[in-house]
C-alpha positions as CSV (number, residue, x, y, z in Angstrom):
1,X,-43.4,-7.3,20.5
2,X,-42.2,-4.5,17.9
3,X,-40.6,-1.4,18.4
4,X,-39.7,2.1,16.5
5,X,-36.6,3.7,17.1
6,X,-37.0,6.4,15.3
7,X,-33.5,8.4,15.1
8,X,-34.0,12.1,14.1
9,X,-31.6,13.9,11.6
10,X,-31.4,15.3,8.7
11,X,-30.2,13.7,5.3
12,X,-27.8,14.4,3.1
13,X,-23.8,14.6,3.0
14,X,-24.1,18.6,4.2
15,X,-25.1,17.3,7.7
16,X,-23.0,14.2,8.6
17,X,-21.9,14.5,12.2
18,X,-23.3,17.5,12.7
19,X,-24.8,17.9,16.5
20,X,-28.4,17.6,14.7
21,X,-27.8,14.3,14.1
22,X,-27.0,12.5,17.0
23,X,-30.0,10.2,16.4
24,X,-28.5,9.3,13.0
25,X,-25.6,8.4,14.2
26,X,-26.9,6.8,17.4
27,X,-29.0,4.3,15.0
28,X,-26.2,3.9,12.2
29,X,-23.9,2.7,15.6
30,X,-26.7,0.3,16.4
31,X,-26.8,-0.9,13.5
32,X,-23.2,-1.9,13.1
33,X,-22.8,-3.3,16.2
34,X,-26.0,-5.7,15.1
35,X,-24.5,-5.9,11.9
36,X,-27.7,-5.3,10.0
37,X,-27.8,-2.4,7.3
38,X,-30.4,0.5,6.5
39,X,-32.3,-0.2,2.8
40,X,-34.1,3.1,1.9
41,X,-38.2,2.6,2.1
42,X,-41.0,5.0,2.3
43,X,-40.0,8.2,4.1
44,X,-36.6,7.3,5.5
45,X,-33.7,4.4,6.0
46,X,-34.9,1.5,7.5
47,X,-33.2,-1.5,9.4
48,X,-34.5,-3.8,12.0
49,X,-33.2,-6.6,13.9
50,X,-34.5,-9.0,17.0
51,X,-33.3,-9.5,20.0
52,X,-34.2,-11.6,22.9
53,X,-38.2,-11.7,21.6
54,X,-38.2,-8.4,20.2
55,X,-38.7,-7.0,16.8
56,X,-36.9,-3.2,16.8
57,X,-37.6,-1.5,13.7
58,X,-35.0,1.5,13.3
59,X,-36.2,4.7,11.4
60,X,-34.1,7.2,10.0
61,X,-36.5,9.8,8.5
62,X,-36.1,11.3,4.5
63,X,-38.2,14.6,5.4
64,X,-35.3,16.9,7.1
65,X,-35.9,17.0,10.6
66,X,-38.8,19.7,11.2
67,X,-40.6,17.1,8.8
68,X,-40.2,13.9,11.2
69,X,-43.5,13.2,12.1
70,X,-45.3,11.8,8.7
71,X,-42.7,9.0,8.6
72,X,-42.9,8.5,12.2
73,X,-46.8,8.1,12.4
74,X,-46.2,5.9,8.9
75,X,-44.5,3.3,10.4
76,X,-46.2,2.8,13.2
77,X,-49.3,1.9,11.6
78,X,-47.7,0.4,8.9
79,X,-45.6,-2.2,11.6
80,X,-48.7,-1.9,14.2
81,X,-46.8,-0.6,16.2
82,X,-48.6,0.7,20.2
83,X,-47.7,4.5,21.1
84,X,-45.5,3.1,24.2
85,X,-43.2,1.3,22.1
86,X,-42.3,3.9,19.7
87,X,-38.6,6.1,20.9
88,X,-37.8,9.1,19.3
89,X,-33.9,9.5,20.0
90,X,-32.7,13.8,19.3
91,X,-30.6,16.1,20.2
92,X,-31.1,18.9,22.9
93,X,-29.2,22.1,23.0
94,X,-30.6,22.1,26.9
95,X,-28.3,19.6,28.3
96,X,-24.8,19.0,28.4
97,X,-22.5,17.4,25.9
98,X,-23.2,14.0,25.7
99,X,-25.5,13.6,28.6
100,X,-28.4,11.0,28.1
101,X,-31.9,11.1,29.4
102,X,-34.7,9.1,28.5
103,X,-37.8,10.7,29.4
104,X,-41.5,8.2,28.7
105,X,-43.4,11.4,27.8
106,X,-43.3,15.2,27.5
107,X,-43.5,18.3,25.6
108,X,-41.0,19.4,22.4
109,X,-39.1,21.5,24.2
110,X,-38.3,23.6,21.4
111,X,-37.2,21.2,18.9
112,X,-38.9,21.1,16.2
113,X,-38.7,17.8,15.1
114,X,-40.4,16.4,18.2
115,X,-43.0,19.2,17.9
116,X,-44.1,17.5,14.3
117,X,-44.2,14.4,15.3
118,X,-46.5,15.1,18.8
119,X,-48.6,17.5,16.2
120,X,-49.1,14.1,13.8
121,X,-49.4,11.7,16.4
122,X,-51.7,13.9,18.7
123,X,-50.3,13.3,21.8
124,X,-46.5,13.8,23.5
125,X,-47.2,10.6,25.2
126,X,-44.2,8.7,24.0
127,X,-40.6,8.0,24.9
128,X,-37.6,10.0,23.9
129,X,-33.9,9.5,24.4
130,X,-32.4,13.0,24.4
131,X,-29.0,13.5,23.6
132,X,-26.8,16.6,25.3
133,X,-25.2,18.6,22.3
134,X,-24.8,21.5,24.8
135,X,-26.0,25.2,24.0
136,X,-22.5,27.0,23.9
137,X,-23.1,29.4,21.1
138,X,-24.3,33.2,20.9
139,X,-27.8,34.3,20.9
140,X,-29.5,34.1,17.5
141,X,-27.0,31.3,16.2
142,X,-28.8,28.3,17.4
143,X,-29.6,26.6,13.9
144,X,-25.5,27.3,12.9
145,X,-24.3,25.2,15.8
146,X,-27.3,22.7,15.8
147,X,-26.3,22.3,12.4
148,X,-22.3,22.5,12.9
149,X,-20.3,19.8,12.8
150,X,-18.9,18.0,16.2
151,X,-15.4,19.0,16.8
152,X,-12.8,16.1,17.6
153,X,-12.8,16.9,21.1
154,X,-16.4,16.6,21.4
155,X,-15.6,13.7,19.2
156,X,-14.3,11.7,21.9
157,X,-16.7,12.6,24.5
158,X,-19.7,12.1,22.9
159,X,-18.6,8.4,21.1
160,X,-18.5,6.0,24.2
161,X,-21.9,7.9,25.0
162,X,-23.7,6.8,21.7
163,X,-22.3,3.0,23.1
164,X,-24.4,3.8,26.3
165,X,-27.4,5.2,24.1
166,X,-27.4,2.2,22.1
167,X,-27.4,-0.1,25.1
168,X,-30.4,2.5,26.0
169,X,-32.6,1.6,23.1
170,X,-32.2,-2.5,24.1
171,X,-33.2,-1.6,27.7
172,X,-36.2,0.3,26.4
173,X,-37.1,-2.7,24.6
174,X,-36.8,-5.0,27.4
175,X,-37.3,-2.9,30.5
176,X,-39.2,-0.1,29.1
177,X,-38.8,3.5,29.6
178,X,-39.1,3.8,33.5
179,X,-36.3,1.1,34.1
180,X,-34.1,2.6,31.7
181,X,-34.4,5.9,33.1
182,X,-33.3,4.0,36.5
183,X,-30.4,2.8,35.3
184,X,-29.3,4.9,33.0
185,X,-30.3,8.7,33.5
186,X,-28.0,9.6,36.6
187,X,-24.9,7.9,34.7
188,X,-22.6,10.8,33.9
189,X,-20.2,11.0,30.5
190,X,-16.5,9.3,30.9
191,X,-14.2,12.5,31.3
């Protein structure tokens, strides 16, 4: 069986460890703890690995994030890849810092990378992993902190939690999304 994880971000040295990239860095931790690497490929990064029966094909998008769904919808067809085993991992200003929920369907909530990719795939019937970057900023500066870079502090909170999100992604390949949200939703981040 295959999977897409597709991470969401946005390319580019400008936005390295900013909060809008959690799902890059969530994937490029993956990645090195299954020591595999990303080789650039049609409208993103690509790396994939097996594990225990499973193919999981990691995407990290090439189109800035509000552009996420072409690559997404891509690679699906490209791999043959079924609509329940596609996870889209993001941030979300709506929870807190580095809390994890894995939801197996639902709407954008705002975020406009999720809203392309339900708007190219047609549906919001697929699983995301949403990442807590917190909403502490004044009104009207949403895209400078989504955009902003984490601070050391938030640093060492949010790094064991891309460990558990990674650990995430595996169970969502074994266990699928309803299991995973079992074990893993009401877990709270390390102090």
């Amino acid at each position: 069986m295959k999977y897409l994880i597709a991470g969401l971000g946005n390319i580019g040295p400008d936005y390295v460890e900013t909060r809008h990239n959690i799902g890059f860095m969530v994937l490029d931790r993956l990645a090195a703890l299954r020591e595999i690497s990303f080789e650039p490929a049609r409208y993103g990064d690509m790396a994939s690995f097996r594990f225990k029966g499973r193919i999981f094909k990691l995407l990290k998008p090439s189109t800035f994030m509000n552009r996420s769904g072409r690559p997404v919808l891509y690679w699906m067809n490209k791999e043959k890849i079924e609509l329940e085993n596609l996870l889209v991992i993001t941030d979300d200003v709506a929870l807190p810092p580095a809390t994890l929920r894995m939801r197996p369907k639902g709407g954008a909530g705002g975020h406009n990378g999720l809203t392309d990719i339900i708007e190219q795939l047609g549906t919001d019937n697929f699983a995301r992993l949403r990442f807590g970057i917190g909403g502490d900023y004044p009104k009207g500066f949403q895209s400078q902190y989504v955009l902003g870079k984490w601070t050391e502090e938030e640093l060492k909170t949010i790094s064991p939690q891309i460990d558990v999100a990674c650990e995430m992604v595996i169970s969502f390949g074994l266990q699928g999304a309803a299991r995973t949200m079992n074990l893993f939703n009401r877990r709270k981040p390390a102090e």
